[in-house]
KOLTOR-264717 format. One line per field, with one value per residue (C-alpha): residue number from 1; residue in three letters; x, y, z. Coordinates in pm, whole numbers, padded with zeros to 5 digits. Last residue first. Layout:
<rs>
k <- NUM	... $
r <- ALA	... $
east <- X	... $
north <- Y	... $
up <- Z	... $
</rs>
This chain:
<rs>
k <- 449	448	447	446	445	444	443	442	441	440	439	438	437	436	435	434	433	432	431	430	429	428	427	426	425	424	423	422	421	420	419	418	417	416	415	414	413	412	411	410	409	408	407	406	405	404	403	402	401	400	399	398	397	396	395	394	393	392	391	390	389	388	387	386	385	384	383	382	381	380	379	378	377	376	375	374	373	372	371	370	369	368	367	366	365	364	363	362	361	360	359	358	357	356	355	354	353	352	351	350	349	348	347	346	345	344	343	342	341	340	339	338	337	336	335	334	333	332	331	330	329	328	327	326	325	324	323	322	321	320	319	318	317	316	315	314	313	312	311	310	309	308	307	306	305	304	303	302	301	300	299	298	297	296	295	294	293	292	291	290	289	288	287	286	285	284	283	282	281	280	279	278	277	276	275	274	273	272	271	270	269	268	267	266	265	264	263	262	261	260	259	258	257	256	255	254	253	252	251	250	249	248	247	246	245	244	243	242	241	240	239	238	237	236	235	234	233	232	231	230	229	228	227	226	225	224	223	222	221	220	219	218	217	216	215	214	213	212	211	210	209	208	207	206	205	204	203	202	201	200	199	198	197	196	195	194	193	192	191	190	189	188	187	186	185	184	183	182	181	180	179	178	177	176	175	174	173	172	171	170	169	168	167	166	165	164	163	162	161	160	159	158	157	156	155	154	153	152	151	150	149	148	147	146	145	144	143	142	141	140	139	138	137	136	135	134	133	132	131	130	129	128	127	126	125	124	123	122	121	120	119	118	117	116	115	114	113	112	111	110	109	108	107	106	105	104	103	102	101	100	99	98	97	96	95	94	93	92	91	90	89	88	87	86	85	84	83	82	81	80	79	78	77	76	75	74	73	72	71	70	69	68	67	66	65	64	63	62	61	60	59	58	57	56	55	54	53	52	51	50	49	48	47	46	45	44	43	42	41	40	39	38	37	36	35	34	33	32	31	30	29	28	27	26	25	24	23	22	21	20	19	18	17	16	15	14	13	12	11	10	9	8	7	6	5	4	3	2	1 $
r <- UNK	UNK	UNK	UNK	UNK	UNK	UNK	UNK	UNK	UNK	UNK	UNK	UNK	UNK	UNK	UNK	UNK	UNK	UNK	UNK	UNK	UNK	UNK	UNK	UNK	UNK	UNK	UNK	UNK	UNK	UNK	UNK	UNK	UNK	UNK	UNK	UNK	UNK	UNK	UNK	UNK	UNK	UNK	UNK	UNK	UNK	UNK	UNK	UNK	UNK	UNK	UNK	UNK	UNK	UNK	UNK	UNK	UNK	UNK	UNK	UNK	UNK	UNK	UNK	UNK	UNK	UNK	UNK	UNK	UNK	UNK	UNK	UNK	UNK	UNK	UNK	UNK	UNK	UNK	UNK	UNK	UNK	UNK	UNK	UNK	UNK	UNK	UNK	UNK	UNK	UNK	UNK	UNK	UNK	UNK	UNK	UNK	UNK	UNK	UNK	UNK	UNK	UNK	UNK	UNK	UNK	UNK	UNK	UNK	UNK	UNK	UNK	UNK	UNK	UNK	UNK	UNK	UNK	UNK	UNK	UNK	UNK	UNK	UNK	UNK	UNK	UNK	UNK	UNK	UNK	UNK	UNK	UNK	UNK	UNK	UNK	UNK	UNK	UNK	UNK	UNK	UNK	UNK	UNK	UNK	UNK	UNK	UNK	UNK	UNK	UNK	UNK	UNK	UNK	UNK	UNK	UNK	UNK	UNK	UNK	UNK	UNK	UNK	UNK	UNK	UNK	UNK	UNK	UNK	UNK	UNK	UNK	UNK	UNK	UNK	UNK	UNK	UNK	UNK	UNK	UNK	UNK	UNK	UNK	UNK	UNK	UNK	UNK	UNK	UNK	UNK	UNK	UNK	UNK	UNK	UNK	UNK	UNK	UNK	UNK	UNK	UNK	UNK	UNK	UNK	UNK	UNK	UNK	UNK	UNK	UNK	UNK	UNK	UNK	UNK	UNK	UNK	UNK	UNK	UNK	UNK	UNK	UNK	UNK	UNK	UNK	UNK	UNK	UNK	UNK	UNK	UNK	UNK	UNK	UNK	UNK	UNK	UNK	UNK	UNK	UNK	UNK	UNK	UNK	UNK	UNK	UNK	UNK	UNK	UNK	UNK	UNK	UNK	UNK	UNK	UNK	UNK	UNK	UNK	UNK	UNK	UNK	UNK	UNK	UNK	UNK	UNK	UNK	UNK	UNK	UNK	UNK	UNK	UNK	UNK	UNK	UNK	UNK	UNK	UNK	UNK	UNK	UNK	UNK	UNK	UNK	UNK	UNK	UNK	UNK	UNK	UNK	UNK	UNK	UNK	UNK	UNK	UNK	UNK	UNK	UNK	UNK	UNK	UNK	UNK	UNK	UNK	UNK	UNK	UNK	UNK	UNK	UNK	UNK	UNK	UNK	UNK	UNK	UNK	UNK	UNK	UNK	UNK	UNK	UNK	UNK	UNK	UNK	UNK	UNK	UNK	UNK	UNK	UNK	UNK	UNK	UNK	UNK	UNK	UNK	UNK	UNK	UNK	UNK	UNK	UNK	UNK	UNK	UNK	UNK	UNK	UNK	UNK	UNK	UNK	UNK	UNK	UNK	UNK	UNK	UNK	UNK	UNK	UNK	UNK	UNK	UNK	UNK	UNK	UNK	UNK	UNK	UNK	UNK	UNK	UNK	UNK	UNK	UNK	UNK	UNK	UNK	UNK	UNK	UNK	UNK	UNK	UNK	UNK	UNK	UNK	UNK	UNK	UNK	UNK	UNK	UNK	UNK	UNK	UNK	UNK	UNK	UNK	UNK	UNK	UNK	UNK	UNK	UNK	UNK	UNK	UNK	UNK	UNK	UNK	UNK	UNK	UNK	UNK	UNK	UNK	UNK	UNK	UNK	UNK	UNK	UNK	UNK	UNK	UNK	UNK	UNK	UNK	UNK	UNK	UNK	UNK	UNK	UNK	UNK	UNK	UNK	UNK	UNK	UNK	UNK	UNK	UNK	UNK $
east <- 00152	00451	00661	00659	00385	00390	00084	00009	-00258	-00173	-00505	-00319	00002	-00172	-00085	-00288	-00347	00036	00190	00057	00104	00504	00526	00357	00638	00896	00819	00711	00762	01065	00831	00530	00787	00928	00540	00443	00501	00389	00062	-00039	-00339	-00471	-00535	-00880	-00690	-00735	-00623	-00307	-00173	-00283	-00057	00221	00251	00221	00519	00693	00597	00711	01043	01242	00955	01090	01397	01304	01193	01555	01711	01389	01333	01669	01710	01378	01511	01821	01681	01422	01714	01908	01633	01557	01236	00882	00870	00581	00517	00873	00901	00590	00757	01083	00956	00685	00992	01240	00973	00873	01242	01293	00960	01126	01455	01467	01254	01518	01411	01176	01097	00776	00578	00277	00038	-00291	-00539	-00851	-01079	-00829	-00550	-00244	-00021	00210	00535	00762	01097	01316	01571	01874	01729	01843	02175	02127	02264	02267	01966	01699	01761	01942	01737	01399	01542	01624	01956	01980	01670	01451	01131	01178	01097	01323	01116	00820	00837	00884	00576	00360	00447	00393	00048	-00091	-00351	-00521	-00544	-00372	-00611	-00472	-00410	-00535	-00365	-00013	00206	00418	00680	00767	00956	01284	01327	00950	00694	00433	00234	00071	00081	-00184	-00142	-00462	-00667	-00429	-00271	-00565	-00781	-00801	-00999	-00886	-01068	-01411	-01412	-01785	-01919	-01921	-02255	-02421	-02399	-02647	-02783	-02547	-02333	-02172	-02179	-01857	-01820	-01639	-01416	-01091	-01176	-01294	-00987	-00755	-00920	-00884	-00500	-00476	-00659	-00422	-00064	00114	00443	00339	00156	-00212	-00410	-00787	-01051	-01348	-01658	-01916	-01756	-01863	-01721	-01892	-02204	-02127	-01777	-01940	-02221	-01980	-01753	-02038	-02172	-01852	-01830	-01687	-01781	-01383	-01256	-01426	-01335	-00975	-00942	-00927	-00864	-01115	-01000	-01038	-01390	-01446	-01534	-01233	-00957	-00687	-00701	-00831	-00537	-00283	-00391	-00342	-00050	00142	00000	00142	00466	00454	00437	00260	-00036	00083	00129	-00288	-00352	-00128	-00287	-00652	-00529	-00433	-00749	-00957	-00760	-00888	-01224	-01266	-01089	-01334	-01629	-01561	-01493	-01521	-01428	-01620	-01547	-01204	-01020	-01184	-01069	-00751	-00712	-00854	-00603	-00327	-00443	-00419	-00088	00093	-00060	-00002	00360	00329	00493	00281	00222	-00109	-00227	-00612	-00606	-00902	-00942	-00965	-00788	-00625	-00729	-00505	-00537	-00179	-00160	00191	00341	00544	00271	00336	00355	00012	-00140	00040	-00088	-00458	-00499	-00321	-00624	-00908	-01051	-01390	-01527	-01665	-01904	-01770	-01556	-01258	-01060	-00747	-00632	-00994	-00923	-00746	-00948	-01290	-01068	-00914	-01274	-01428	-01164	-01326	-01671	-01857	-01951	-01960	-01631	-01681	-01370	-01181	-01138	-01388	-01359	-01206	-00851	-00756	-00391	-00223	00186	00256	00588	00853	01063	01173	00870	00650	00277	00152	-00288	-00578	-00920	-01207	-01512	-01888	-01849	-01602	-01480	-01251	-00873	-00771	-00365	-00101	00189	00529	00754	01090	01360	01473	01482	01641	01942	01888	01982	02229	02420	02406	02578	02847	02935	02892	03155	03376	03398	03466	03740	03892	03870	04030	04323	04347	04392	04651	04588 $
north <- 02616	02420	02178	01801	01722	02040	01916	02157	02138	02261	02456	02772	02602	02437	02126	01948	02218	02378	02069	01973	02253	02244	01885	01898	02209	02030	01729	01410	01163	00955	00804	00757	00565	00345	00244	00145	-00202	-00240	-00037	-00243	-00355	-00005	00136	00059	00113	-00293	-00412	-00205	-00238	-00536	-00639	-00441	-00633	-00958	-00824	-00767	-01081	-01304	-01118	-00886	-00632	-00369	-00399	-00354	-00001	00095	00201	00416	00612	00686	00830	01013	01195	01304	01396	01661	01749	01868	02055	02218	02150	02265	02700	02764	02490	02398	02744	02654	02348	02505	02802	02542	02333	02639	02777	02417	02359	02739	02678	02341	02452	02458	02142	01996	01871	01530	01585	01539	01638	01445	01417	01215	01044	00937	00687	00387	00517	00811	00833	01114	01125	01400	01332	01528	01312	01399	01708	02107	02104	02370	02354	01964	01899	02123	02266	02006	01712	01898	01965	01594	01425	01301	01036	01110	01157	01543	01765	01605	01248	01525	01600	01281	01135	01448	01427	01053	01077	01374	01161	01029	00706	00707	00901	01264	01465	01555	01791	01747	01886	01686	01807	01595	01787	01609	01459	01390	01469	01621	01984	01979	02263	02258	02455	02485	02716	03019	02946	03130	02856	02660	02365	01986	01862	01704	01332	01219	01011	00637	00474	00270	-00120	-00296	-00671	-00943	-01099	-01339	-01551	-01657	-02071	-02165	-01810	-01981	-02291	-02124	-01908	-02163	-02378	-02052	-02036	-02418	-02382	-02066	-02233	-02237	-02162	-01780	-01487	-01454	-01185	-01217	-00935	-00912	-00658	-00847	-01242	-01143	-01035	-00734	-00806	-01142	-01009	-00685	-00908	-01135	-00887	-00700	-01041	-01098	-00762	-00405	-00196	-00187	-00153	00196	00335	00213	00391	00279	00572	00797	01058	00823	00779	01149	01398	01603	01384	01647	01793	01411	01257	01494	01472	01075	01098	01330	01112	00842	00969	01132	00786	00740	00681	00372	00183	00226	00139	-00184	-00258	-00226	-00413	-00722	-00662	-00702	-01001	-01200	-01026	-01189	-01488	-01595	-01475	-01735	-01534	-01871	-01760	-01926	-01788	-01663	-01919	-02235	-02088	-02015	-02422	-02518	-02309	-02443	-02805	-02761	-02595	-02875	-03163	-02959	-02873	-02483	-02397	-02172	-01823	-01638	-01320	-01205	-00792	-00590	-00258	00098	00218	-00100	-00456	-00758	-01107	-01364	-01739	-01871	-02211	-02444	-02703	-02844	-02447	-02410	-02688	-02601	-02232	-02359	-02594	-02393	-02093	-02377	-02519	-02648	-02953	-03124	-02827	-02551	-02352	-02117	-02017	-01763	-01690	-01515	-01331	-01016	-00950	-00907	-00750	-00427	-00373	-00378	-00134	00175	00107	00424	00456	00109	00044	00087	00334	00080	-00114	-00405	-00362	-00736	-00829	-01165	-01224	-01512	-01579	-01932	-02112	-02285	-02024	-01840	-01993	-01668	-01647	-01364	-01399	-01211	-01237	-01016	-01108	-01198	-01548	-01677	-01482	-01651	-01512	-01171	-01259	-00974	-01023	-01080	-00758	-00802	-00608	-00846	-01157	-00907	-00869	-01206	-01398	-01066	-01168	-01555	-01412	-01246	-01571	-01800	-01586	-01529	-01886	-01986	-01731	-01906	-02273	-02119	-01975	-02303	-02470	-02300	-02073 $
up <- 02147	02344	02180	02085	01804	01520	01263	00995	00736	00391	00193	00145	00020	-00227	-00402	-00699	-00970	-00879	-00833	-01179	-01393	-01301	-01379	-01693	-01782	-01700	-01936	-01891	-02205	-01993	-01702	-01967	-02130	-01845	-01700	-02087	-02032	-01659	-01707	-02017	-01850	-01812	-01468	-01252	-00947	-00796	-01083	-01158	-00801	-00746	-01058	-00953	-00569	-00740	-00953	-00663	-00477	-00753	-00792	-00990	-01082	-00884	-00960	-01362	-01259	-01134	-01452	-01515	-01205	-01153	-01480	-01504	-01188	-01297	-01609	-01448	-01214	-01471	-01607	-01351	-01079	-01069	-01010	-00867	-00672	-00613	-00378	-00199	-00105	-00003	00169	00379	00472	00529	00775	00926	01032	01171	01400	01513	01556	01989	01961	01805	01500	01316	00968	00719	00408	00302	00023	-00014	-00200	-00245	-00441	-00611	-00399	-00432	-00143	-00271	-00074	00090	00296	00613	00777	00990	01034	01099	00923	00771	00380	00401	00627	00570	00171	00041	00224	00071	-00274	-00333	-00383	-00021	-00022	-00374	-00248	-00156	-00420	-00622	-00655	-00643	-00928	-01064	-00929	-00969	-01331	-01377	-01148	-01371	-01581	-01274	-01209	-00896	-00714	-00668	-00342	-00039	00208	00427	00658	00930	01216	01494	01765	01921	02291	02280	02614	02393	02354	02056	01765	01518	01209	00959	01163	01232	00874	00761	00522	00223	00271	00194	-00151	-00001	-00039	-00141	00117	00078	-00053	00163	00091	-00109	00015	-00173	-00433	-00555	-00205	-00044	00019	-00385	-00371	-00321	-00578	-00846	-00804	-00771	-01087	-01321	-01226	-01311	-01640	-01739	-01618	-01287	-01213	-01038	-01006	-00929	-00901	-00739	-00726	-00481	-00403	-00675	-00525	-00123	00179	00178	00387	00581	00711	00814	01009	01131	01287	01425	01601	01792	01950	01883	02168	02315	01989	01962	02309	02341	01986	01621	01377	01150	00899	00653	00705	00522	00796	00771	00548	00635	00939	01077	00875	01045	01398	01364	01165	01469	01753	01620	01565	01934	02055	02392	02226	02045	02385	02440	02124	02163	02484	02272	02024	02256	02454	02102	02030	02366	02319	01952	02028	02344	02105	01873	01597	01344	00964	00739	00326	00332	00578	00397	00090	00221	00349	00049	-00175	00047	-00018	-00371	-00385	-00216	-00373	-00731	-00692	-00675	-00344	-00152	-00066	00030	00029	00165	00149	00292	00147	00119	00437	00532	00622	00689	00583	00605	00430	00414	00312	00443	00378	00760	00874	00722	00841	01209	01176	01128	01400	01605	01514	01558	01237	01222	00991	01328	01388	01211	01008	01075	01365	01402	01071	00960	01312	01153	00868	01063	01369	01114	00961	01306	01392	01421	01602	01687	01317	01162	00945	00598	00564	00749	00406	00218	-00132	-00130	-00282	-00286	-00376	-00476	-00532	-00674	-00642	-00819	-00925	-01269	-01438	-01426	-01583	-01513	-01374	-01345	-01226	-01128	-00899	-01065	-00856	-01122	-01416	-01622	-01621	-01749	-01847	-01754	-01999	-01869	-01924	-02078	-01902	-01613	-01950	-02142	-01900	-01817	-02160	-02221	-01917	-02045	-02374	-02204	-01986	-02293	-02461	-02174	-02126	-02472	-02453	-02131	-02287	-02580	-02340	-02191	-02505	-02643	-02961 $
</rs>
C-alpha cells in the first residue's frame, strides 16, 4: 500500500474511534455528587471538564405563591432588585456598580422568581481569581440586597407600564383567565396588577426577603470544572450573610383538584379586539414526582406535544386546516401542576376549532394512542435525551430539576428506561385518572359571548 492511502486509513481509523470517544462520552451520565451541608440548605454538584466554567444555581422556596395578599409581585420585585444595589454604608454596591464587576469578570449573575420559587444563577469562568470573586459578588447579592426606595418605585413604574402593555395582549389575557378557572383560590391563580404593584413598598420587599431568604428554604447545584472541596467552598461561601433559619411561615393552602362542572360554568368567552381568537383549556394535573409522569409524558407527546406528528396538529391543522399551531403540555412542579391545550383561529372557526379540540382530547382519553405511535414516541424521546444534557446549562437545568422535585438521584441514568418500560395500557390509565373532560376550563379570548 502507498503511503497516502495508509495515511488515509490511519485517518479513518482515528476518525471512527474519536466518534465512539464522544458518542459514549454524550451517552454516559456524570454522577450527581451530595455536597456538605452548609446553613441546613442542600447541595449538589457534576463534575464536567468539557469547558472551563462553573454553572451555580441557588434555589430558595420563595415563589409568588408567598406573596402578601393585595400585593402580587412582591415576590417578583424581592428577586428582581437583588442586581440593582446591595450592601451598605461604605461596603455598598450600587446597580452600575454591580453590572460593571460583573461585566469586568465576564461573567453573569441573574435572580428571578416564578410560581414556586425564586432562582439565583450565576456563570463564571472557573480559574480560581475569577470564580472567587464572582461567588463574593453573588453572595454579597443574595444575602444584602439595598431597595433603596428610589429603585424600588423606579422598577415598580417599569412593571407597572409593562402590565399595563401586557393587557392589551389577548395572550395574556387568555393565561390569566385560565389560571384563575383553574387554580381557584390557590395563590397560583393570582397575577401582578397596576393595583397590587402599586402598594408594594420598600419595607415589604425586605420583610419577604428577610423571612424566606434563608439556608432551611435553599438548595444549591453546581455544574462545572471544579472539584468536591472547591464546590463545598462556593457554597459556604454564597450562603456565609443568610441566616439558617428563621420565624415559621404559613402553611400554603391545600390545592383543590379543578371542579367538574356544566360546560355553562367552565367556558368563558371574552370579547377582545384580536385579528384571530385565542383558544386555551386546561385543569390541574400531576406533580412531577408522581409515578405516572413517563406515561403522561409520552402520551401526551402524541396527543399534541410532539410538533406536526401529534394527534392534535393532524386533527386541526392538517385534516382542517383550521390553525397554524395547536399544542398540549403538562406543567408538572414540586406541589401542583397543570395541563394545557391551545390554538389561535379565525374568529369565524373558533367554535369549530374548540369542537375538534375537545373531540380529540376526549377521544385520547379513552382510547391512549396506537402502537405505532407508542414507539414513535419512545423513539424520539430517547435518541434525543442525550441533547438535552449536552451542555453545562442543560445539565444544570436537570439537576434543579431533580433537586428541587424531591426525585431520585439516579433520575438522569434511568430517565431512557423508564421512557422505554411504558406501556399503552399505563398511558391509557393515566389520562383517564389525571384528565377530565368534565372538569376542563375553557378560555375563548377574541369573539363575542
Amino acid at each position: 500500500m502507498s503511503l497516502i492511502p495508509r495515511i488515509q486509513s490511519t485517518l479513518l481509523q482515528l476518525i471512527g474511534v474519536m466518534c465512539m470517544i464522544f458518542a459514549g462520552s454524550v451517552h454516559a451520565i456524570l454522577p450527581i455528587e451530595i455536597l456538605d451541608t452548609a446553613k441546613g440548605a442542600k447541595a449538589y454538584f457534576i463534575h464536567t471538564k468539557s469547558l472551563p466554567i462553573i454553572d451555580v444555581e441557588v434555589s430558595i422556596d420563595a415563589g409568588s405563591r408567598y406573596d402578601p395578599n393585595n400585593k402580587s409581585g412582591v415576590a417578583a420585585l424581592t428577586a428582581q432588585l437583588m442586581t440593582l444595589g446591595s450592601g451598605a454604608g461604605k461596603s455598598s454596591l450600587s446597580e452600575a456598580q454591580i453590572a460593571d464587576e460583573i461585566a469586568d469578570l465576564g461573567a453573569s449573575i441573574s435572580v428571578a422568581a416564578s410560581g414556586e420559587r425564586t432562582v439565583l444563577r450565576i456563570r463564571s469562568l472557573s480559574r480560581s481569581d475569577l470564580r472567587e470573586r464572582v461567588v463574593q459578588l453573588a453572595s454579597m447579592i443574595l444575602a444584602k440586597p439595598s431597595y433603596e426606595v428610589a429603585v424600588v418605585d423606579r422598577e415598580k413604574q417599569r412593571l407597572i407600564t409593562a402590565l399595563l402593555e401586557a393587557q392589551t395582549k389577548p395572550e395574556t389575557i387568555l393565561q390569566q383567565n385560565l389560571r384563575k378557572a383553574v387554580y381557584g383560590t390557590y395563590p397560583l391563580a393570582n397575577f401582578p396588577t397596576p393595583k397590587t404593584v402599586a402598594a408594594i413598598t420598600a419595607a415589604d420587599l425586605r420583610n419577604f426577603h428577610a423571612g424566606f431568604y434563608r439556608g432551611d428554604r435553599i438548595s444549591v447545584n453546581i455544574v462545572g470544572d471544579l472539584d468536591r472541596m472547591q464546590a463545598n467552598a462556593i457554597v459556604k461561601e454564597l450562603l456565609a450573610g443568610l441566616p439558617q433559619s428563621g420565624p415559621p411561615i404559613a402553611a400554603l393552602p391545600v390545592m383543590q383538584q379543578t371542579p367538574q362542572g356544566p360546560l355553562s360554568q367552565r367556558e368563558q368567552r371574552i370579547p377582545f379586539d384580536t385579528q384571530q381568537a385565542h383558544i386555551a383549556m386546561g385543569m390541574t394535573a400531576i406533580t412531577r414526582n408522581n409515578p405516572d409522569f413517563f406515561p403522561l409524558l409520552i402520551g401526551n407527546y402524541v396527543l399534541g406535544g410532539g410538533g406536526f406528528v401529534s394527534r392534535l396538529m393532524a386533527e386541526v391543522r392538517e385534516k382542517r386546516g383550521l390553525a397554524y399551531s395547536i399544542n398540549s403540555y403538562f406543567a408538572p412542579g414540586k406541589d401542583a401542576g397543570f395541563f394545557e391545550a391551545g390554538m389561535q383561529t379565525k374568529k369565524d372557526q373558533a367554535s369549530l376549532g374548540l369542537e375538534v379540540m375537545q373531540k380529540t382530547i376526549s377521544q385520547f382519553i379513552a382510547d391512549g394512542p396506537t402502537e405505532a405511535e407508542l414507539l414513535a414516541a419512545k423513539s424520539n424521546l430517547v435518541n434525543g435525551y442525550p441533547l438535552r444534557l449536552d451542555s453545562n446549562r442543560k445539565l444544570l437545568d436537570n439537576l434543579s430539576g431533580i433537586t428541587w422535585n424531591d426525585l431520585p438521584l439516579d433520575t438522569m441514568e434511568t430517565w431512557t428506561k423508564q421512557v422505554e418500560a411504558v406501556t399503552l395500557s399505563q398511558i391509557r390509565a393515566a389520562f383517564q385518572r389525571h384528565l377530565d373532560m368534565n372538569r376542563m376550563q375553557i378560555v375563548v379570548v377574541g369573539i363575542n359571548k
